[in-house]
N, C-alpha and C positions, 0 to 999 in steps of 0.2 A: 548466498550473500544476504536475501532479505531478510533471513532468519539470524544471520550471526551476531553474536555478543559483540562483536565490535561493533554495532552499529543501535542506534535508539529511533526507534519513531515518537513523535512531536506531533501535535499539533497546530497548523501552522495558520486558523481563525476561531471566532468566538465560541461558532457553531461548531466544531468538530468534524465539520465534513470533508476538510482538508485536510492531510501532512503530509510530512517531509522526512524523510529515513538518514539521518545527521551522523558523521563518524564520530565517534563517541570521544577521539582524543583530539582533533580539532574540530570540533562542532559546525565542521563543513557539509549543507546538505550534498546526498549523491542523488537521493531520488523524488520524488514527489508524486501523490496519488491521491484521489479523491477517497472517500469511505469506500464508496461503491469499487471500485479499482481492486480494492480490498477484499470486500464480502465476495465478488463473483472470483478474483484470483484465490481464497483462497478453499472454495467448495468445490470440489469436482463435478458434481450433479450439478451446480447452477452452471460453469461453465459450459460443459454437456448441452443442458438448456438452451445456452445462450449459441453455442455455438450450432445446433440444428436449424434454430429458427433465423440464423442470419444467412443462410445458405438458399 
């Protein structure tokens, strides 16, 4: 679903460190995510990372 053409990411301040994943035919957000949200969701190795050292 995060990847599908129905839907647009936005950013939703100045800085870019926010957005919002908006359905593309009523420009209703469904999700919201900071940048980071982002970079670690979508690197398997950073995940990985992340997910040893919270353990």
């Amino acid at each position: 679903m995060l990847t599908s053409m129905d839907f647009e990411w936005k950013k939703t301040d100045a800085q870019g460190t926010s957005f919002s994943l908006n359905d593309r035919e009523t420009g209703q957000p469904r999700f919201t995510a900071t940048r980071s949200d982002l970079v670690f969701g979508a690197n398997s190795q950073l995940q990985a990372a992340t997910a040893t050292s919270a353990s």
